[in-house]
C-alpha positions, 0 to 999 in steps of 0.5 A: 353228800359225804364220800362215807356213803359211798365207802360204808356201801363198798365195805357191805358190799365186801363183806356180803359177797364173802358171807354170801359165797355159799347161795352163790356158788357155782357147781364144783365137782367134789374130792378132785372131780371124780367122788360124790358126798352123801347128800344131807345135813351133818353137824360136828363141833369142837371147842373154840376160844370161849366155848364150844363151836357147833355148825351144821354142814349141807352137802349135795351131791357133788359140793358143799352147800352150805355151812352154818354155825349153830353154837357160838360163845365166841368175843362178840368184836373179834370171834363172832365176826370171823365165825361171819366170814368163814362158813362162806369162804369155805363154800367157797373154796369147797375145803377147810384147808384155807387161812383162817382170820388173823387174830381169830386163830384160836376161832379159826381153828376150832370152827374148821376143825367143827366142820372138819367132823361134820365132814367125817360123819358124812364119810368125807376125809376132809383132807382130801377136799383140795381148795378150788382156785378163787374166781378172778379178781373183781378188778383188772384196774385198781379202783380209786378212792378219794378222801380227806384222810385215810387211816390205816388200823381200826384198833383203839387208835385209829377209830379215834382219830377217825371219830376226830376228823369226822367231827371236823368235818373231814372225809374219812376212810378208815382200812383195816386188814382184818374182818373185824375192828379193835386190834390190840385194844380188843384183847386189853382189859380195857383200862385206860390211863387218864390223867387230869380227867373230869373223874379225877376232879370230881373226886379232888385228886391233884395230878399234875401232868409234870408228875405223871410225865416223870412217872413214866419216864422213871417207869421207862429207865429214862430211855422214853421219847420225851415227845409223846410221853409227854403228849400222853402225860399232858392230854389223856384226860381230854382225850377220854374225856372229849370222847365220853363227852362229846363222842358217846363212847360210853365208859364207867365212872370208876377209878382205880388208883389216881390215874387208871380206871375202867373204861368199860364192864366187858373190857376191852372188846366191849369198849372197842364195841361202843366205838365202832357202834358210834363210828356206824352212827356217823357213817364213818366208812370201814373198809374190812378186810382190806390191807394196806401196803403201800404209800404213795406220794407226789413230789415227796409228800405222801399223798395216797394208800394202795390197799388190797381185798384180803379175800378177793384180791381186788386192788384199791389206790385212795387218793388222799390229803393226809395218811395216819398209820394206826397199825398196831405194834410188831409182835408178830414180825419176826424180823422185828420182834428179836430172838429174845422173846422166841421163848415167851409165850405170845398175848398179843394180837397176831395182826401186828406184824409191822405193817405200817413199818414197812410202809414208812421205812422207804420214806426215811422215818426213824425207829427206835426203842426196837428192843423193848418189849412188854413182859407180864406174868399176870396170866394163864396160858389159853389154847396155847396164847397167854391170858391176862387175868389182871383184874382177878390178880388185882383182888386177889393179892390185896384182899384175899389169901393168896401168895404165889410160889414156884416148883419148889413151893417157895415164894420168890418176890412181891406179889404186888410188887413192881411188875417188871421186878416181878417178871425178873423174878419169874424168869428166874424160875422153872415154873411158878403157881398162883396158890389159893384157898377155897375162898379165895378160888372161888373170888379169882374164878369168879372174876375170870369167868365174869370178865372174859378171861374164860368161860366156866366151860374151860374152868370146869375143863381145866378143873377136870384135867387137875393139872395133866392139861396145858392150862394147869388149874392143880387142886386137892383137898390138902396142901399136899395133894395140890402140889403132887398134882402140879409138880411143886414140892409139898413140904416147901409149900406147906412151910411156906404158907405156914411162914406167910400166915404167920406174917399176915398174924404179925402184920407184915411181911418180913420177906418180901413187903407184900401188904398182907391182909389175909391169911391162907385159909382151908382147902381145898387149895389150887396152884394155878400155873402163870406164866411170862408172856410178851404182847404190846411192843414198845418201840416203832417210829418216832414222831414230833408233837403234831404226831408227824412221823420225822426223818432221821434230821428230825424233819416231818414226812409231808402227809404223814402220820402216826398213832398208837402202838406204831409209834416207838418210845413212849413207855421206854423200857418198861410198859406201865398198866393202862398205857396201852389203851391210854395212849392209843386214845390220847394220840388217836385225838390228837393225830385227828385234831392235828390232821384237821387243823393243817387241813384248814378245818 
């Protein structure tokens, strides 16, 4: 039998201790010992990252019962599973003073802050419910695991290579520090780069793999590492392919452009969904919430992990033949990261926090390209991070009547233009607005609500604030009651869209190139506010063609290797779209058939 079994066993085991904290826990005297609650069932709820969050608190004479969430719209991957774990951490701890789940802040927040009202009702001041130590750790000794290959990260990369292996027939683990599997490519807009797959043939498209590796490193200011830009170049095709194929991961049929298409209708979430669905159907064990934080090694080659519960505390060591760090990127660490993007608003998975760095630096793996970093400014800002809203973006700007402009009403470059030149451009500016039509409007809003961007809740939230709010959604019936109520010069946007009407009637644009289709119609009119944001890091470790990690004499790290966002210069200086997602699939195969191969399979 498969050692899977065993692992998928330990994981429910895990997870089902945590969630079932509040049957289980032992009596504990309330508000420092000396209070008593009111003994009944208060409800309270707050407004979380897709809707609102409703939970129901029990309380006894003396503790906390039970917390039960009784409303959630929250992203069924990442949201809905810590809404999982929480209610039975904080029986646990008897408070809502606790840590909340990485990359679930939002989700977080918003389920204590409903628990926290539901408290209130009841006469409690929350905050005087100081957190009740944890119980002792399950275990005084590490416990051992043994496998074939443990892979650390269960985003796109590392479920991948997982998938890869299992095939294979290897033994394989899976870690992920997180109550939930997907890391960055959860919060993608689930497009992949493809080049050289069975949709491109079926639609005749010529691409060469020599073309597209000069795209990216034309795209990256020559400053890529020639090796995995060409690996991605060479084998995203086969890689999405193989996992359609022969893996079930289930992706749409359509195409955008020569090489992008969309890889799954609920974006990236839905696709992380379909992956972790086939890696339960072949009981390929993950190990949530428990971080991995050491490598260990014999005679200098890499042979294990020391891995630790997040919630418990208990100690793991897996014994393995080959370790492949899936460990996303370091947006997060601020060591890392760099003072340059201290202004910028974050849209990226606060999980990454240079994790597998850590890990393979004291090894003599090499980074690079540490500077580099992907700006956008195709989104709003939510609850504080930055949205994407690409896909509304791409519609909008090519078959609708859209321009965007800044805090002077004018507009400053190609809305379809480049999207590093754009975000050049947009640092230039004090602010800068996304100008619609009603028709318009309603094709953005409708595609944001459809895609996952935002609920209509928010939308409808937003639209009643009328730019008084974080997230500015301005409108009035008239150019001019629109800029006044989002700060922007009336005169200069009405001559603006007056300029701009007038190229969409010539058929060109004569200021900037934007490929003009559609005129600005009748209002009402909406500025809605974008803004710059980073998110996927761009540097990391370098690798050789077997996705080895190397040292500084270009060697491999015996038992080591590395997919995904880990891995530095593959993009260069500037991130193309869809390679996030491409290549954490094309190198998560690769690192997986190369594992395999050099462990005799």
């Amino acid at each position: 039998m498969k050692c899977a079994n065993k692992f998928v066993a330990l994981a429910l085991c895990a997870a089902l201790a945590l969630s079932m904290a509040g049957c289980q826990a032992e009596s504990v005297p309330a508000q420092g010992g000396g209070a008593s609650f009111a003994a009944g069932t208060y409800e309270g709820e707050a407004q979380g990252m897709e809707g609102v969050i409703r939970v129901a608190v029990t309380l006894g004479e003396d503790k906390i019962e039970k917390v039960e969430v009784l409303e959630s719209s929250e992203t069924e991957t990442i949201g809905e599973v810590a809404l999982d774990s929480l209610p039975g951490a904080v029986v646990a701890a008897q408070s809502t003073q606790i840590d909340g789940v990485a990359s679930a802040t939002i989700t977080s927040d918003a389920f204590f802050a409903a628990v926290n009202a539901a408290l209130a009702a009841a006469g409690v001041d929350p905050a005087s419910l100081a957190p009740q130590a944890a119980g002792p750790s399950e275990a005084g000794e590490a416990e051992t695991l043994e496998c074939d290959v443990v892979i650390v990260g269960a985003g796109g990369a590392g479920m991948t290579a997982a998938l890869r292996a299992d095939q294979a027939g290897l033994d394989v683990l899976v870690l992920e520090k997180q109550a939930f599997v997907g890391g960055a490519t959860a919060m993608s807009g689930g497009n992949s780069i493809a080049r050289g797959s069975k949709y491109q043939a079926e639609q005749g498209i010529e691409d060469t793999a020599e073309d597209f590796f000069l795209y990216l490193m034309q795209n990256g200011d020559y400053q890529n590492d020639g090796t995995p830009a060409w690996l991605l170049a060479r084998y995203s095709g086969e890689a999405v392919d193989w996992l359609d194929d022969e893996m079930g991961v289930g992706f749409e049929d359509a195409i955008s452009g020569t090489r992008v298409r969309f890889s799954d209708s609920r974006n990236g979430a839905g696709m992380v969904q379909n992956f972790y669905e086939v890696l339960q159907g072949r009981d390929i064990p993950v190990m949530l919430n428990t971080r991995a934080y050491e490598l260990t090694s014999t005679d200098g080659t890499v042979d294990g992990v020391k891995a630790r519960d997040v919630n418990t505390g208990k100690e793991y060591v897996v014994k393995t033949k080959a370790v492949l760090l899936a460990t996303g990127g370091y947006c997060c660490d601020p060591d890392y990261i760099g003072e340059q993007n201290a202004g910028l608003v974050l849209s990226g998975s606060k999980a990454n926090t240079g994790d597998g760095i850590d890990m393979a630096l004291p090894y003599g793996a090499v980074l690079q390209n540490m500077d580099c970093v992907n700006v956008a400014s195709s989104g709003i800002v939510k609850n504080g991070m930055g949205q994407h809203t690409k896909r509304a973006n791409d519609i909008i700007f090519v078959k609708n009547g859209a321009v965007i402009v800044n805090q002077d009403g004018e507009r400053f470059a190609n809305e379809n233009g480049p999207g590093a030149d754009f975000v050049q451009a947009q640092l230039q500016q004090e602010r800068a607005f996304v100008l619609m039509d009603a028709e318009t409007f309603q094709v953005y809003a409708d595609t944001c609500v459809s895609n996952k961007y935002f609920t209509q809740e928010q939308l409808d939230q937003w639209l009643e604030e009328n730019g008084t709010g974080e997230t500015v959604f301005a409108h009035g019936d008239t150019l001019a009651e629109a800029a006044e109520k989002a700060g922007v010069d009336a005169a200069g946007l009405q001559a603006t869209v007056e300029r701009y009407n007038g190229f969409v009637e010539a058929g060109e644009d004569a200021d900037f190139g934007h490929a003009v289709s559609a005129a600005i119609g009748d209002g009402p009119y909406y500025l809605v506010e974008r803004v710059v944001a980073y998110s996927t890091t761009l540097g990391g470790l370098t690798i050789n063609d077997r996705l080895q990690l190397v040292d500084e004499l270009n060697q491999p790290i015996p038992g080591l290797y590395a997919a995904g966002e880990l891995v530095g210069g593959v993009d260069g200086a500037h991130f193309p779209g869809s390679c996030g997602v491409g290549w954490a699939l094309t190198s998560g195969y690769l690192a997986g058939g190369e594992i395999a191969q050099a462990l005799g399979k």
